[in-house]
C-alpha positions as CSV (number, residue, x, y, z in Angstrom):
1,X,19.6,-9.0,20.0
2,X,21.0,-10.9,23.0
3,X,25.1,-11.5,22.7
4,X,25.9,-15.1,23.5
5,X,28.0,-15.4,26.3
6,X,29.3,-18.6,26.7
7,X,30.7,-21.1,24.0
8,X,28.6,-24.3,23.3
9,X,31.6,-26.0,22.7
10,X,34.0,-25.7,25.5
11,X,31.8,-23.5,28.0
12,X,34.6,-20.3,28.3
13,X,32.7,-16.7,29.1
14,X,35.5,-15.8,25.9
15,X,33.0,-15.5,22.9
16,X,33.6,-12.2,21.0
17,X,32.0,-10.9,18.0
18,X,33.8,-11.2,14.8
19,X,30.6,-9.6,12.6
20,X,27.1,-9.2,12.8
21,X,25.9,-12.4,12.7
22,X,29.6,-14.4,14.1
23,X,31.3,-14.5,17.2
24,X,34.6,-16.5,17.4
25,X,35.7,-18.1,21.2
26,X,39.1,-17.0,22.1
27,X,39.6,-20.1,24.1
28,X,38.8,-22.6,21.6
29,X,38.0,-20.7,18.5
30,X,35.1,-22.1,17.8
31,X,32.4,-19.9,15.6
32,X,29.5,-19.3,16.5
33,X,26.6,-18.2,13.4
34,X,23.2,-16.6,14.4
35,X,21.9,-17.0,10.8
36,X,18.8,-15.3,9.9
37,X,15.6,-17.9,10.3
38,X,13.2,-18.6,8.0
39,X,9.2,-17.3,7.8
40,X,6.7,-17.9,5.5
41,X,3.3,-15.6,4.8
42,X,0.3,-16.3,2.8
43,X,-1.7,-13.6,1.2
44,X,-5.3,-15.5,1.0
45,X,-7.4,-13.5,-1.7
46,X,-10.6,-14.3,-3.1
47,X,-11.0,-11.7,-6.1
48,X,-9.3,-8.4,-5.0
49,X,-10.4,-8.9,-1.2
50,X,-6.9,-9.8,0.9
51,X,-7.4,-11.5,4.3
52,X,-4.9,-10.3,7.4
53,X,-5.2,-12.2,10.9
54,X,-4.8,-10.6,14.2
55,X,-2.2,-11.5,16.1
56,X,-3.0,-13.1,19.7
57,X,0.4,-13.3,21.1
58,X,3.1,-11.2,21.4
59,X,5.1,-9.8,19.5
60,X,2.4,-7.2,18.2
61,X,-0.4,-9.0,19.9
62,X,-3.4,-7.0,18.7
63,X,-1.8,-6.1,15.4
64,X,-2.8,-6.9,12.3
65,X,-0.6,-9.8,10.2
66,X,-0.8,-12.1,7.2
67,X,-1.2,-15.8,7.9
68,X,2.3,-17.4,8.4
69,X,4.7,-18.8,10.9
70,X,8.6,-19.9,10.9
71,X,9.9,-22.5,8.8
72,X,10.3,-25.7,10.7
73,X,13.7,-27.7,10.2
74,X,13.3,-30.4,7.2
75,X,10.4,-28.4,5.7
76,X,10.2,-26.9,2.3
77,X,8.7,-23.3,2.0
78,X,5.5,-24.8,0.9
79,X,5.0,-27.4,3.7
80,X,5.8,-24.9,6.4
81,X,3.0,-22.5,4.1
82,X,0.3,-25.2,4.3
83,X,1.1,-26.0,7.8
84,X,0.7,-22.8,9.6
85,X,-2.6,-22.2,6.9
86,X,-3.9,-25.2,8.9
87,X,-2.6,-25.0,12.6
88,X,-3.7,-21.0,12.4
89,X,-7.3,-21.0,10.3
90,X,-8.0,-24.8,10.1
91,X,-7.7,-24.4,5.9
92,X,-6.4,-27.0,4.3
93,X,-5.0,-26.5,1.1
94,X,-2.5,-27.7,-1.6
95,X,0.6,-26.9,-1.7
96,X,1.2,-26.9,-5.0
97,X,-1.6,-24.2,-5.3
98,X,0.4,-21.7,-4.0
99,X,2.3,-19.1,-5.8
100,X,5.6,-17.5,-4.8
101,X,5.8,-13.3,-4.6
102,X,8.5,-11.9,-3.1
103,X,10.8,-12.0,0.0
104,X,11.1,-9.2,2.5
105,X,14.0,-9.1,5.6
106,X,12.3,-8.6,9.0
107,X,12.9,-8.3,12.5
108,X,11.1,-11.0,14.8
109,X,11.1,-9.8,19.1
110,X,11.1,-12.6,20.8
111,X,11.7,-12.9,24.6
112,X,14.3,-11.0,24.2
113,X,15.9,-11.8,21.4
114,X,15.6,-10.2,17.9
115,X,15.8,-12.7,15.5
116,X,17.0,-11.4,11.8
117,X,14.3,-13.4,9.2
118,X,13.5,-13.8,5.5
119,X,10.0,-13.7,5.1
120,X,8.5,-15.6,2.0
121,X,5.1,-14.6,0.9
122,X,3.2,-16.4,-1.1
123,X,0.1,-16.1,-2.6
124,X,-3.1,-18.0,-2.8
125,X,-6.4,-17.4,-4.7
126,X,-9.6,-18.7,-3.9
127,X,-13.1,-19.3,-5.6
128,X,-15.0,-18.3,-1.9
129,X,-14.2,-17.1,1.2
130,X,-13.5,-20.3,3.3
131,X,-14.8,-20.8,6.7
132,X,-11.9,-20.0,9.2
133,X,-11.2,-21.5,12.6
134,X,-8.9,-19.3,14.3
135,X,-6.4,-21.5,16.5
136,X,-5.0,-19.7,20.0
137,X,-2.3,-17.9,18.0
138,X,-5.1,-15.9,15.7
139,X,-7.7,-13.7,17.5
140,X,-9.5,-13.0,14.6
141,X,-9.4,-13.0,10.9
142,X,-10.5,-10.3,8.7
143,X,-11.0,-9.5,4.8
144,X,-10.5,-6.6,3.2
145,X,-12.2,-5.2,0.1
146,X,-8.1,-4.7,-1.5
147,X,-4.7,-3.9,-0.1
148,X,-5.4,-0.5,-0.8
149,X,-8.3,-0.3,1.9
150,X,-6.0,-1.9,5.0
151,X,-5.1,0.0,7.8
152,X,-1.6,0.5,7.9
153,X,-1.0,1.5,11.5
154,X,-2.6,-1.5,12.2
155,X,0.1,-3.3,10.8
156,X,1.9,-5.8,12.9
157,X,5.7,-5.1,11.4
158,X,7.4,-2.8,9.0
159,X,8.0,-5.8,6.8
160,X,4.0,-6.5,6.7
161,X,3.3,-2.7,5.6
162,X,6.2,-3.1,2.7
163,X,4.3,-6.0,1.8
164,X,1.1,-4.8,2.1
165,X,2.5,-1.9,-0.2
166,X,3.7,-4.3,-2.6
167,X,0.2,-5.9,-3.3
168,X,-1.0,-2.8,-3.6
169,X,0.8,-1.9,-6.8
């Protein structure tokens, strides 16, 4: 993670952490957060069969990763879900479809900068496999028979194998 230097509110090279996600300016003393930012995941299955994108961009680029993407400000979980299902694979789908599953902490590398994240995964069940349009972000998206048959060093992040793991149970 990248310490911030300066203060946004009166410019002084005096920020100094205070905890792990505060620093406090000793000219002003304003406080500064870096809260943990929001991602959402969608495991896609169609019987037992779990689909996993590869990643196009850095971080990981290559690796192996659920559909998903950060949270946008004034978005609900769900929007952000059915958003980033359509930007990434060109599915539409309904929100209200979608089922919650669990939430995993993660660490996002970023130009950079690690950002801290909750991860929300939902799940998603379909009657057929859809047809897919990967979007520039997506090189390629893949199915798997179960979460059982999914090559874990292939995995993108230690939060995606946990996950993986927890399907798989």
């Amino acid at each position: 993670m990248i310490t911030p230097r300066y203060c946004p509110a009166c410019g002084a090279q005096r920020l100094a952490p205070e905890t792990n996600k505060r620093w406090v300016c000793g000219a002003c003393a304003f406080r500064y957060y870096h809260n943990v930012a929001t991602a959402v995941a969608v495991v896609l299955r169609v019987g037992e069969a779990v689909l996993l994108t590869q990643r196009a961009r850095d971080p990981q680029q290559g690796f192996l990763d659920f559909p998903g993407g950060f949270v946008d400000p004034e978005e609900t979980l769900e929007a952000a879900a059915v958003r980033e299902l359509e930007e990434e694979l060109g599915l539409s789908v309904d929100g209200d479809a979608l089922r919650y599953r669990f939430s995993l902490w993660n660490r996002y590398p970023y130009a950079g900068v690690t950002y801290p994240t909750s991860d929300v995964y939902f799940e998603l069940t379909l009657p057929a496999r859809p047809v897919l349009r990967c979007a520039d972000d997506v090189a390629g998206a893949y199915w798997f028979p179960h979460p059982e048959a999914i090559p874990r060093e292939q995995l993108a992040f230690p939060a995606v194998v946990d996950a993986v793991e927890r399907l798989g149970r």
